[in-house]
Each structure stands twice: as C-alpha cells, then as structure tokens.
C-alpha positions as a printed Julia matrix, in Angstrom:
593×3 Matrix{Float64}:
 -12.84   15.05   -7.51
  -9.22   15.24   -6.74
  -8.23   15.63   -2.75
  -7.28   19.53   -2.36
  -6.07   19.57    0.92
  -5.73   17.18    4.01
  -5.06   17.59    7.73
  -4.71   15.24   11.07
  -6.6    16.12   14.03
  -5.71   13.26   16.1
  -2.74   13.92   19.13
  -0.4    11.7    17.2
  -0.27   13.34   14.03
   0.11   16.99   14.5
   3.44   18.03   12.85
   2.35   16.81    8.95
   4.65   17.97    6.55
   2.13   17.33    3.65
   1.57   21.05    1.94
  -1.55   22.0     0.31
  -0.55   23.8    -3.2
  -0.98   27.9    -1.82
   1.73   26.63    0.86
   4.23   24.87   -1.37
   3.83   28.13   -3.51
   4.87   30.28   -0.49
   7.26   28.1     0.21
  11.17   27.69    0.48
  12.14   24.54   -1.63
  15.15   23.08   -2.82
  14.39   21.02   -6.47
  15.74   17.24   -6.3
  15.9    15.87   -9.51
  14.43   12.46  -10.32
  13.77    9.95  -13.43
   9.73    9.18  -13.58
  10.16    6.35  -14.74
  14.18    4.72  -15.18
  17.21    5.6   -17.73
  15.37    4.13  -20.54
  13.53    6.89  -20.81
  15.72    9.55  -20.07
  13.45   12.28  -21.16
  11.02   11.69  -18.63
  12.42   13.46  -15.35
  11.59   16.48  -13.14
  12.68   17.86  -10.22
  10.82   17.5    -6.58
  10.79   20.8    -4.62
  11.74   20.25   -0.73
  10.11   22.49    1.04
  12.99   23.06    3.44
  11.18   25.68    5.2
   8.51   22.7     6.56
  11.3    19.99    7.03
  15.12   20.36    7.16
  18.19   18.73    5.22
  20.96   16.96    7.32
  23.31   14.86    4.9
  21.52   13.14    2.88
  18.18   13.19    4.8
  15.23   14.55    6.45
  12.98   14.1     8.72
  10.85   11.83    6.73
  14.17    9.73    4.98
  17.96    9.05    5.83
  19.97    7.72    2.78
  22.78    5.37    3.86
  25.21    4.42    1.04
  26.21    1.47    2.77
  25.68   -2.2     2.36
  22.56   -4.24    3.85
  25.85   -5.63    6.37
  27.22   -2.27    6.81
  30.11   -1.95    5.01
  30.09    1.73    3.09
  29.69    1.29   -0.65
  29.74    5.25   -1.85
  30.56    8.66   -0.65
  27.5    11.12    0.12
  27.3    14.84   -0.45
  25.9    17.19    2.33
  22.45   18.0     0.94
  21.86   21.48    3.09
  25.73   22.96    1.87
  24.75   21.87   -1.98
  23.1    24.64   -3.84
  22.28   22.73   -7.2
  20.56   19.23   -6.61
  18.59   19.32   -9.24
  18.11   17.25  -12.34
  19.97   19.62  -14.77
  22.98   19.81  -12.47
  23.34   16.03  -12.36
  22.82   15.95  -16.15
  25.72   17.63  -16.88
  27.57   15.51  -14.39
  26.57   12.14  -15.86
  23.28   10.3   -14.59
  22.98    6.92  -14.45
  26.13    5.89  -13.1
  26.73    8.59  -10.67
  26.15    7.85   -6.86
  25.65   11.25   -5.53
  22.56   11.13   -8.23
  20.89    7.73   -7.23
  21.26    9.54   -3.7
  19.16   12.46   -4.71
  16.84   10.66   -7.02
  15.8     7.46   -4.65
  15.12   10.42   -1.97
  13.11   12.62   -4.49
  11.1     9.34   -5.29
   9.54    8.46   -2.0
   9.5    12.0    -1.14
   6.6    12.53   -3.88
   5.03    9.43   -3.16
   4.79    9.47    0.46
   3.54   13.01   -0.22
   0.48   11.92   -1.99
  -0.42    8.82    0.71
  -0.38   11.75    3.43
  -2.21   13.87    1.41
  -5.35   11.42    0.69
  -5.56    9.62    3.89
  -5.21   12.97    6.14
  -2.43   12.5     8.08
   1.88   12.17    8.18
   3.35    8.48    8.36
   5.39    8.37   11.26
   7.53    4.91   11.17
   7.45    2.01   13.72
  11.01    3.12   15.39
  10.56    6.97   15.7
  12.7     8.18   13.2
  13.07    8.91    9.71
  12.98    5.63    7.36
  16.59    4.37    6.43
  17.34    3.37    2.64
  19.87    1.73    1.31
  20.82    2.45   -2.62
  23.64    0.43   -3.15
  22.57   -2.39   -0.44
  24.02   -5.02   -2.37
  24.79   -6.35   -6.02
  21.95   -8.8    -7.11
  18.42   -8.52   -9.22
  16.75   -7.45   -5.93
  15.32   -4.9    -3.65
  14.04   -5.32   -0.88
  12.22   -3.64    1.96
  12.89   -5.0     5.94
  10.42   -4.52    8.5
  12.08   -4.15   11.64
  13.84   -2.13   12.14
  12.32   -0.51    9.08
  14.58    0.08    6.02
  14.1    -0.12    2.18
  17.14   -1.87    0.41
  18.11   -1.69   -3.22
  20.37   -3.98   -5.54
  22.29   -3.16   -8.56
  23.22   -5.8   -11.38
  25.38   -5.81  -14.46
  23.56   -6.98  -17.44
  24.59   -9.3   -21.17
  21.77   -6.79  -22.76
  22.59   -3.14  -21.23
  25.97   -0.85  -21.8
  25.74    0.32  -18.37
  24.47   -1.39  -14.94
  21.05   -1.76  -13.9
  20.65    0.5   -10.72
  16.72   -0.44   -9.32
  17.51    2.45   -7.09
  16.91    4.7   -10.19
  13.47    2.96  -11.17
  10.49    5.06   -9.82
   8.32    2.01  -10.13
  10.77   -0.21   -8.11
  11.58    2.38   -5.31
   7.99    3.78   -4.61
   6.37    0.01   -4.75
   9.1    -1.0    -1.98
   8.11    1.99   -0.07
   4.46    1.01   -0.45
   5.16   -2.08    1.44
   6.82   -0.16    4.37
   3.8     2.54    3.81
   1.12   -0.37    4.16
   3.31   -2.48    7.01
   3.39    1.04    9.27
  -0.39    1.64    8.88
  -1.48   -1.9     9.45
   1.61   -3.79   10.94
  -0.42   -7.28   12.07
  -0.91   -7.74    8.08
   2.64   -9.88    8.4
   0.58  -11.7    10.71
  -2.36  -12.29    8.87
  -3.17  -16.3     8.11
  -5.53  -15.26    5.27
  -3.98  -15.29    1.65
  -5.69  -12.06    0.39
  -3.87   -9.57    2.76
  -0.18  -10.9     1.58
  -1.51  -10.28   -1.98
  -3.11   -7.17   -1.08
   0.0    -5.82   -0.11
   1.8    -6.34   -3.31
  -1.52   -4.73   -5.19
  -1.11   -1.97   -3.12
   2.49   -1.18   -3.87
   2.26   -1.99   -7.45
  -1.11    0.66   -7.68
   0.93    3.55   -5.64
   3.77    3.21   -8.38
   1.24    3.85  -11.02
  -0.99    6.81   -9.39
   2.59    8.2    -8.61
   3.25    8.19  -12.25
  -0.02   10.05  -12.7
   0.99   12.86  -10.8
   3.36   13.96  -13.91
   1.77   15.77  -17.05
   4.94   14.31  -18.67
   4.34   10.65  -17.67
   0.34   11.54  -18.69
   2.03   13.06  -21.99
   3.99    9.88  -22.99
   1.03    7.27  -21.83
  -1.47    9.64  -24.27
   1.25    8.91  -26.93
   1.43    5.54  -26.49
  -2.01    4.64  -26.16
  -4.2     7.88  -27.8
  -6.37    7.76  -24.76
  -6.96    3.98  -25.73
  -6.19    3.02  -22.19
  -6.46   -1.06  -23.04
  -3.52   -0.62  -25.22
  -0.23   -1.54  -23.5
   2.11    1.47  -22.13
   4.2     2.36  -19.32
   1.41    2.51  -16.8
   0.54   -1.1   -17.81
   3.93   -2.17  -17.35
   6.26   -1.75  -14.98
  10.29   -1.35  -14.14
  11.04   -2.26  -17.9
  14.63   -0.97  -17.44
  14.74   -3.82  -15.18
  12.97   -6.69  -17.01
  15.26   -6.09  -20.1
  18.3    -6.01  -17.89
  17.48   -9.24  -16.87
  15.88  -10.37  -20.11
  16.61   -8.32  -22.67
  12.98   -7.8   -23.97
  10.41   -5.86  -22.33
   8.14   -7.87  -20.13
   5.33   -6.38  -16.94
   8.43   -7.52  -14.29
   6.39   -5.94  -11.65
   2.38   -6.1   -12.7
   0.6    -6.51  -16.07
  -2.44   -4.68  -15.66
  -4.03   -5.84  -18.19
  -4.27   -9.14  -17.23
  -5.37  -11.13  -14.48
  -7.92  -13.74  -13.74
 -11.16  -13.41  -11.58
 -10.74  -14.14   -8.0
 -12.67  -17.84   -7.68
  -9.77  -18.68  -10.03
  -6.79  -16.71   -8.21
  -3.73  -18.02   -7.6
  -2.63  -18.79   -4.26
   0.97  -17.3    -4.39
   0.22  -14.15   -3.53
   2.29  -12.42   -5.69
   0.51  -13.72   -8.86
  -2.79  -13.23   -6.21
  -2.31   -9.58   -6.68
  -2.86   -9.36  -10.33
  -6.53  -10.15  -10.19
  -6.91   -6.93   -7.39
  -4.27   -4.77  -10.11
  -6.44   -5.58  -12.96
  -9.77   -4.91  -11.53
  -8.8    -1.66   -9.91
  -6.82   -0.64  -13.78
  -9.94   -1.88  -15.52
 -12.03    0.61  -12.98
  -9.47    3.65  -14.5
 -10.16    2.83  -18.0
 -13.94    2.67  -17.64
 -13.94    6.17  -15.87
 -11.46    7.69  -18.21
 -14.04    6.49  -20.92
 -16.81    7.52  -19.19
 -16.24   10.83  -19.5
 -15.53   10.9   -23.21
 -17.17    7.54  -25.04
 -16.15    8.51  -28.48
 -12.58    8.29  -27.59
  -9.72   11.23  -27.45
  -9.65   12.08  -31.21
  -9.47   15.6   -32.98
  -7.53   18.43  -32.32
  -8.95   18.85  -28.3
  -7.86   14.8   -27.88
  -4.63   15.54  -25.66
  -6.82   17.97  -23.29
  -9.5    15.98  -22.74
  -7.74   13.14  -21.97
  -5.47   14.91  -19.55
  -8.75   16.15  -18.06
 -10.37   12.97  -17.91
  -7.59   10.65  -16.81
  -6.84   13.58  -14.03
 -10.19   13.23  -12.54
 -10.42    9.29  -12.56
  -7.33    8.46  -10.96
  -7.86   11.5    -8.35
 -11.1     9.71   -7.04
  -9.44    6.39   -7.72
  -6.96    6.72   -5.73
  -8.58    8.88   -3.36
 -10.52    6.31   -2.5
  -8.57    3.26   -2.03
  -6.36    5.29    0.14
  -9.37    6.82    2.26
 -10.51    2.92    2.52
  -7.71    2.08    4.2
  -8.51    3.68    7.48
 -11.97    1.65    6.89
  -9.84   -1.48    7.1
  -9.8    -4.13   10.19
  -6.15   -3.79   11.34
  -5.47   -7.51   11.52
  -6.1    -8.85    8.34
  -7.8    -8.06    4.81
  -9.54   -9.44    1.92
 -10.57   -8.28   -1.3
 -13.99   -8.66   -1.24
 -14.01   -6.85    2.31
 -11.74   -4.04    0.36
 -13.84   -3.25   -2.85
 -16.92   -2.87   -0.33
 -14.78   -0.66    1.86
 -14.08    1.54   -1.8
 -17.53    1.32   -2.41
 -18.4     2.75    1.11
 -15.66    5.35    0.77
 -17.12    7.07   -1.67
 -20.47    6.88   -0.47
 -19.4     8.87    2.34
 -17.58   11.6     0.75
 -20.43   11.58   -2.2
 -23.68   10.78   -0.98
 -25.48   12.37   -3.43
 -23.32   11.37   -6.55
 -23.29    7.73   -7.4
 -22.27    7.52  -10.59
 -18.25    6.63  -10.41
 -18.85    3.97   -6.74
 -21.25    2.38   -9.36
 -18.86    1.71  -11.87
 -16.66    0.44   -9.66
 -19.06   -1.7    -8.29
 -20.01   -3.06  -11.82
 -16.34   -3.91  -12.32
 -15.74   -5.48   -9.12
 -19.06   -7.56   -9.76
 -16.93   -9.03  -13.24
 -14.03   -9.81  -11.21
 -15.98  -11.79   -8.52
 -14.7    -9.28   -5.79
 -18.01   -8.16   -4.61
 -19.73   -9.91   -1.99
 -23.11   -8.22   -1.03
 -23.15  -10.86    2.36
 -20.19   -8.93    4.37
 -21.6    -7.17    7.03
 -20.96   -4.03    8.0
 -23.8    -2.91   10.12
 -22.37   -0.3    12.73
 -23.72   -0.56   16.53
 -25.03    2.31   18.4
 -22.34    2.85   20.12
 -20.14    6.26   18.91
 -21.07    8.76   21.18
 -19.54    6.44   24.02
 -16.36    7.33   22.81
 -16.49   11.0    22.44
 -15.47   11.72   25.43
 -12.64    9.24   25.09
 -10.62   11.78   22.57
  -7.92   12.29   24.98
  -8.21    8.93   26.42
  -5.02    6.73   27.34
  -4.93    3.37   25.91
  -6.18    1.81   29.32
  -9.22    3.98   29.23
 -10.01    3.09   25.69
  -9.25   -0.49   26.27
 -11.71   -0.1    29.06
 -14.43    1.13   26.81
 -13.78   -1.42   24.11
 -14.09   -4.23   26.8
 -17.5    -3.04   27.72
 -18.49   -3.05   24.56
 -16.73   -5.84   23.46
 -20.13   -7.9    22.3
 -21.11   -5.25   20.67
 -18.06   -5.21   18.28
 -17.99   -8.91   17.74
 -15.3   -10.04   19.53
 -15.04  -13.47   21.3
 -15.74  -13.95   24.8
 -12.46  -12.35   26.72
 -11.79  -15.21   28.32
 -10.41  -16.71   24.89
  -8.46  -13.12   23.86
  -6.11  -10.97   24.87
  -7.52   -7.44   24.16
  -3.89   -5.34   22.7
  -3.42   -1.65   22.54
  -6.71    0.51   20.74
  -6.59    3.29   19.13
  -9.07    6.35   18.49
  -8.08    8.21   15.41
  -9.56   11.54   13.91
  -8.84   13.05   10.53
  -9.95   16.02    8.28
  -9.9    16.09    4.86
 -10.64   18.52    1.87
 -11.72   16.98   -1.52
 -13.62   18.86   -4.4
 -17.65   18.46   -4.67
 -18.48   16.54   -7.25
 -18.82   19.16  -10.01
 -22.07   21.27  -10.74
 -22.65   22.38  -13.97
 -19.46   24.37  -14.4
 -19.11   25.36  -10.78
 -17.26   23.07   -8.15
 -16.79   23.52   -4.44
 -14.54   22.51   -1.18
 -16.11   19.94    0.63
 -15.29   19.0     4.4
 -15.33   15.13    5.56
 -13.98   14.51    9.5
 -14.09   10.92   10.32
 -12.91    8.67   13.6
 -11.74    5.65   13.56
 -11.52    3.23   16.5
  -9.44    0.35   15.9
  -8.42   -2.39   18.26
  -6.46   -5.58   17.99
  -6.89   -9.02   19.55
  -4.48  -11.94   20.32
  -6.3   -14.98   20.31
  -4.76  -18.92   20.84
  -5.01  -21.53   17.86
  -4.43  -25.01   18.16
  -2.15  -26.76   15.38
  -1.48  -30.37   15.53
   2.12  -31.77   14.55
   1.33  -34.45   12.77
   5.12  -36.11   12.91
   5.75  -35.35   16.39
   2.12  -35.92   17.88
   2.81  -32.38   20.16
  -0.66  -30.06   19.99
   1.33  -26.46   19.52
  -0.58  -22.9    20.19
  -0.52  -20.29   17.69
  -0.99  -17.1    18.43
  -3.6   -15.43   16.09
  -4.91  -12.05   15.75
  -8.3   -10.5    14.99
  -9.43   -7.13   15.41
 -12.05   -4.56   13.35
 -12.41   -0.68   12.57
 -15.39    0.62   13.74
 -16.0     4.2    11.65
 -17.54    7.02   13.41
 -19.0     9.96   11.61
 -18.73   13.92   12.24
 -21.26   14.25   14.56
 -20.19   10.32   16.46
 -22.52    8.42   14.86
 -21.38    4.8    13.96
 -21.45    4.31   10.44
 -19.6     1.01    9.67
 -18.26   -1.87   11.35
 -15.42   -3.44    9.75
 -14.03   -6.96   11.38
 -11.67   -9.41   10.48
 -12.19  -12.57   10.41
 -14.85  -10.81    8.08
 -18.58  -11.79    9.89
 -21.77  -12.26    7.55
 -25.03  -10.94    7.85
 -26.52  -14.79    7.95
 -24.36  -15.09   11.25
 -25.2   -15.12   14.77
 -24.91  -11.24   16.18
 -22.03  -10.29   18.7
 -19.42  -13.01   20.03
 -21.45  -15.73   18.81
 -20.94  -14.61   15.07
 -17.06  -13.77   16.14
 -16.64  -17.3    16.71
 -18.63  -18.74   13.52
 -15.84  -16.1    11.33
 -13.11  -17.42   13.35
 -14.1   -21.01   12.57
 -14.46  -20.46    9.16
 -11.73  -18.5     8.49
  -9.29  -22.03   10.19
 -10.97  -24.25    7.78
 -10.14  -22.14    5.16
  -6.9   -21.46    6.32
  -6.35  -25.41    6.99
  -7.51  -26.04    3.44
  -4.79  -23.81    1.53
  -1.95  -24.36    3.43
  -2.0   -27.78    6.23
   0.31  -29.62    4.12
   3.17  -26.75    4.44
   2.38  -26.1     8.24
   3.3   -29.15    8.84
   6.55  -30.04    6.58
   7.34  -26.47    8.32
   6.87  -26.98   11.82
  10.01  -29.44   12.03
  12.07  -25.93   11.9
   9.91  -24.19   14.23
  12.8   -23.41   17.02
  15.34  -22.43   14.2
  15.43  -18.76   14.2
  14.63  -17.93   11.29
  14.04  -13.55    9.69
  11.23  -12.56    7.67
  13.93  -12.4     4.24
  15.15  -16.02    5.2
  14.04  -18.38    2.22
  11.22  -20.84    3.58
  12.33  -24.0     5.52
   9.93  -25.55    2.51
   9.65  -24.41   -0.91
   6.25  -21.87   -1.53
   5.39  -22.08    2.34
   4.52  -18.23    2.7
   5.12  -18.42    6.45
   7.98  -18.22    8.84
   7.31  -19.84   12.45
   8.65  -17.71   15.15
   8.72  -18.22   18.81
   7.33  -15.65   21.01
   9.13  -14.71   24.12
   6.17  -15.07   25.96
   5.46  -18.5    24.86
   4.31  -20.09   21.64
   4.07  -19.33   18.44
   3.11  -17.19   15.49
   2.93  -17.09   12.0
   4.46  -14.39    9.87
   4.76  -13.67    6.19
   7.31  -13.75    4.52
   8.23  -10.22    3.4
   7.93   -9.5    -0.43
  11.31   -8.67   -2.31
  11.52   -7.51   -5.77
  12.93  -10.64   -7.12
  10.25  -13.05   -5.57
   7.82  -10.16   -7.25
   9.28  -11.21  -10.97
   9.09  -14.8   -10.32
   5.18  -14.51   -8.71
   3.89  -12.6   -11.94
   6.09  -13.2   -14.45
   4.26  -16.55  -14.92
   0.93  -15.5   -16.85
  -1.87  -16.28  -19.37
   0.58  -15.0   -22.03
   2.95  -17.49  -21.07
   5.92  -15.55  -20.14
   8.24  -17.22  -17.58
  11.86  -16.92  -16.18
C-alpha cells in the first residue's frame, strides 16, 4: 500500500522535483552522505543521491536548500566547499576525512537529511513545497553554541546548536542528528502548508505540530533497510519493546545527561487525551503514542505469531514496510483534508480515517484498526461533522480562477460552507488546489495494481474580531481571530467532505448559524485554558516582542503582536528543541531535567 508515484496538477506546483523510482534510476545523481540516526551509531549511514539532472548544485545548495555556515546574527562560523566542483561527497569520502567533527561534513549531511525527508512529504501529499519567501529554505549548522535548535518562521530558516558535553569525548553537533534536523524541518514543512496554525487559539494544533515533526523523523527512519535492520535487532519484531524508533536524538539526551532518555518523544507512552496535558509539547505525546500504537497493531496484524524462525527478518521487513507506507501515507494525504486555520486531534484521526476511505473504498481492514486505536485513546469523536454541500461543480470552472474570482464564489456560497455572516469577517485569499497521486491497490491474492486518486481542495481563510477584556486596565481590546475550512472535491467535482475549524457538530444549527455556535464554543474553551495568562500578558502587549522571545509570563504559549492595521493577534510561540526536552522529558516514568 506504499505511494508509488505522485504528481501536482494545480498552476502552482508544476516544477516538482520529487522522482518516482524508474526516474531516479535514469537519473544523474551525486551521493551525499548522511548518519540515519547520529555518531552514536556510526554504522548506520548511507548516502542520498541528488539527482542533479532534476535540480542543480550552487555552493552548498539547491533549489530546495541553501546551507549558511554562519551564526543565527551573521557572523561566519565555518568555511564551505563548492558542492557542483566536488566530485566525492559522499559518506566514504568524509570517513576517511574524519566525521563528526568536520564542518564540510555536517554541511553535506544536514543537506542530505532534509533532502530525503522533504522527498517523502512531496511524494505522499502530491506536490513540491515551495517556501513562504520564494526561495530555497536557509539552514544554519553552526547557528550558535547551546543545547538548541531551532526553526524561525519568517523569514523561514532552520537553526542548529552545538554543545560540549561532561559525558562525550567530542561535541554534540544536533546538526548531525537525523531525528533533530528532519523534526525541525517538519515544523517549517507543517508552518508552509498551513501557516495560520501559529495563529491558532486552540491547544491541539500547537501540539499537533510537534506530533507531526516528531512522526516525520520516525517514518524517515523507515525509509532505511539499515535503520529497519537495527530496530528488528533490537526489538525481534516485538515492536512494544523500546528501540531507536521509540526514542529519539539519544546522542543528544546523553550529551546532556549522560544516560539515554526519549529527549524528543517516547512513543510508548502517553496518556489518553481527556487527561492531556496542556503544554503542548507534553500534548503531543498522547497523538505520538496513538499513531505508534496504530504501527505496532498493523505490523502484528499481518503476522500474529510474531517474527520468529528462520523467515523472521523478511517478514518483518515486509510487514513493517507495508504499515508505515499506509501510515504515513495517510496522515500526510489528511493533511490537505485539514481546515487551514486551526486543528484538533479528534478532527485529525477522522480526517485519517476518511483518507483512507477514499483511496480504499473497498478495503477496510487497516482505517478500522486505526479507528479501534483512536477509540482507546479518546481521539475519536463520531459528532464532528463533515457532511459536504452540493456545491463542487460550481467551482470547476473556477480552475484557472484568480483569487478575486474564487473569493467571489466562496462569498456566494459562503452559508453554505459555514461561515459567519460577512458582515462579522473578513474573507482572506482562497485557494483551489488539484493533485494526482499513484498508490498500490490494496493487494489481491498475489497480484497488486496502480491505482489513480485526483482530488481538489478548496480552502479559504477568515479574519474574524474577538473581544478580550483587560481586566487591570478596564480597556475592551480586539483580537483578531481566524477561521476557515477545506472543502474536498472528488474526481469527477463532487463534494465529498467539509472540513471547518472552529470544528461544527452535527447537533448544530446548519450554515452561519452553526458557524457561530463553534465559534462560541471554541472562546469558552479557549477562555477556560488560558484567561489567567491573557491577562498577566496583555500588560506587554505594545512591547515588540518575536515568536523565539521567552513569554512576558512563564508557560503563556502566546506572544501578543500588534497588527499594522490595527489590533491584535495571538501567535504561538514557535517550538525549539530545548523547550521540546523540557515539555516531554517530564513523564509517567518520572524522568525530569
């Protein structure tokens, strides 16, 4: 059930540099080496092969990436080699040069890294990632000395730390952890596709966005028959044992410990969502586990007597190859299911379930398991509603549309797709999206065949004022909110799903009417988990104040920034690496700082 092949159809997305496997074979590459998992485990490496016949090489960059071995303030920290002169970057070349403390090496390997993982995002959800300024993504290696990395969001740029350590020989580089580099690109991955999430007031998208970085690092891992070698090793296809896909950047939680402790996730562990956290860092644990527990139970499902005998190694390989190629097949494909303005879990383990329903109508058998699993972790919530109006065909014709013609549309139809009265809103730019993909059939007796799926997506964003209250200085303050929903078109323009946030239920009034009943419940809620901070907040509201700026007061998740246009909004407060550690490293094991 793995995804073969995937392609964009939409305007935006036409020059993809994803490469389906007969083209990478054809293809001109240059092998980058890179550790799979960090110097502690030296053995584990390969090389990723740069097709430089689909992108091109300038210094140390691409189209896609632009190392910069300078300093998060500027100042240059290492030299660079010219990456389309060198002949050799591969992992045996930089072997016999020395590895973990060589610069032109972190170079190489950081790049390889988020080469191979942006590789697979493009591949499942069907088109390239083009970043928020234009231009390739700038990284950092050698940003600054600290137990940190972080990544910034505008302009967009991933940053890595580097540390000295009482318990290592050598420094602790996290630009040479493939957990630690592809999670911090999974925030800039996540923050391109759905940018409003650092404007979301609801506590499950901030946690969902750590889930989602921490679950790219470990389907990464999957990719490698060595990393699936080692885990089989560790675990003999026991998959609720402990091993390196249950933990994650140990190289970096012994450099900073000196034992080995899940720094980044434990998925193993976790606690149902009634009982969640509401830091959202230790928030994303119960998402991590559920969606780990949903590999195990497939990886057993195929083989319930376990991974024993001579044919053990095989048919795990087999078996964990087809789980985690629907698994994260469809969490990726959900995505484009997703409102653009905010997400929660329950909303995202229906959107999985729905995901596969449309790829595999007729095969129910893994969506069910899932199901069952998100059912144990109270994620499943059969009162969302996602009834679809009647409404695709009006915007076939809208294909080639500009954004005031499809705003145009969506106004007329704006009861329809539950969004308040106008008057109240500020309707922002829409977009109509179209992708392709190519996945396997689910498997016939021994036979298995290419399967087809086109979607559309139209999604549209909402600005909409809020009312806060200052208690101290008596002032009523607007907030500027934002709402928004995906509605999913089929093939043939048929509306199949309707996908809003605030998230409406099927006891609420239809159209605006049950737009405003979300909206009201989602403040409440929103009041309930975090008034007390607002307000202790709100005394620093004019201060101007960055997304990596520690909060005015302590755990406050928000920073209050002041529009140009007039007042406010609330933003999250971007996720680092070390804020990661402190968030989850406090569990039901006990383990703290």
């Amino acid at each position: 059930m793995a995804n073969k092949k995937s392609k964009a159809s939409d305007s935006a997305t036409k020059n993809s540099t994803v490469l389906n496997p007969e083209e990478q074979s054809k293809s001109v590459t240059k092998p980058m080496g890179m550790f799979l998992q960090d110097p502690s485990l030296p053995n584990l490496h390969t090389n990723y092969p740069l097709a430089i016949d689909k992108d091109y090489l300038a210094g140390t960059g691409s189209s896609r990436f632009k190392i910069i071995d300078n300093s998060f303030e500027g100042t240059p920290a290492f030299a660079s080699l010219d990456w389309a002169k060198e002949e050799d970057l591969s992992f045996k070349r930089f072997e016999k040069e020395e590895l973990a403390d060589n610069p032109y090496f972190h170079q190489v390997n950081t790049f390889a890294v988020l080469s191979s993982t942006l590789d697979l995002v493009e591949e499942e959800v069907g088109h390239p990632i083009y970043w928020k300024d234009g231009g390739p993504l700038e990284v950092r290696p050698h940003a600054f000395e600290g137990m940190n990395a972080f990544y910034v969001p505008s302009p967009p740029s991933l940053n890595f730390g580097f540390f000295s350590s009482p318990f290592r020989r050598t420094p602790v580089w996290t630009c040479l952890s493939h957990d630690v580099v592809s999670h911090e690109l999974g925030h800039a991955i996540l923050d391109n596709f759905r940018p409003y999430y650092l404007f979301s007031s609801d506590l499950d998208t901030a946690a969902l966005h750590e889930s989602f970085s921490d679950l790219l690092s470990m389907f990464t891992a999957l990719q490698y028959p060595e990393v699936v070698r080692q885990l089989y090793k560790d675990t003999k296809g026991n998959m609720r044992h402990p091993s390196l896909l249950t933990r994650m950047a140990e190289e970096f939680g012994k450099g900073i410990a000196g034992a080995s402790i899940p720094y980044l996730r434990s998925a193993l562990e976790g606690v149902t969502y009634n009982n969640a956290e509401k830091e959202p860092h230790a928030r994303s644990t119960t998402w991590t586990a559920a969606v780990y527990e949903i590999l195990e139970r497939l990886v057993a499902f195929s083989h319930p007597n376990g991974f024993s005998g001579k044919n053990g190694f095989s048919n795990f390989c087999e078996a964990l190859t087809k789980a985690s190629g629907w698994l994260k097949g469809m969490l990726l494909r959900a995505l484009h299911y997703t409102s653009p303005a905010s997400l929660t879990m329950p909303m995202l383990a229906r959107l999985v379930y729905e995901a596969d329903a449309r790829v595999f109508p007729d095969d129910s058998k893994f969506r069910e398991i899932a199901k069952e699993v998100f059912v144990k972790w109270e994620l499943w919530n059969e009162l969302i509603d996602l009834q679809a109006p009647e409404i695709g065909a009006v915007f076939q014709e809208l294909q080639s549309a500009n954004s005031r013609e499809l705003g145009r549309a969506v106004q007329a139809h704006a009861e329809a797709l539950r969004i308040p009265p106008l008057i109240d809103v500020r309707l922002l730019q829409p977009r109509l999206i179209t992708t392709t993909r190519q996945v396997d059939k689910v498997k016939q007796g021994k036979s298995a065949a290419i399967k087809e799926i086109t979607e559309h997506y139209l999604e549209f964003v909402y600005n909409q004022k809020q009312s806060i209250y200052d208690q101290m200085t008596g002032e009523v303050l607007e907030f500027n909110t934002y709402g928004g929903g995906t509605l999913v078109i089929d093939e043939n323009w048929n509306a199949v799903l309707l996908v809003t946030s605030p998230e409406t239920l099927k006891e609420d009034p239809a159209g605006s009417e049950g737009a405003a009943v979300a909206w009201q419940r989602a403040k409440i809620n929103f009041e309930q988990l975090h008034q007390s901070n607002i307000q202790r907040t709100l005394a620093a509201r004019d201060e101007k104040r960055g997304l990596l700026d520690r909060p005015v007061v302590p755990g406050c998740p928000f920073v209050i920034q002041s529009l140009e246009a007039g007042g406010y909004r609330l933003a999250r407060r971007c996720c680092n690496l070390q804020e990661h550690v402190k968030g989850i490293a406090f569990t039901q094991n006990g383990l703290a700082l």
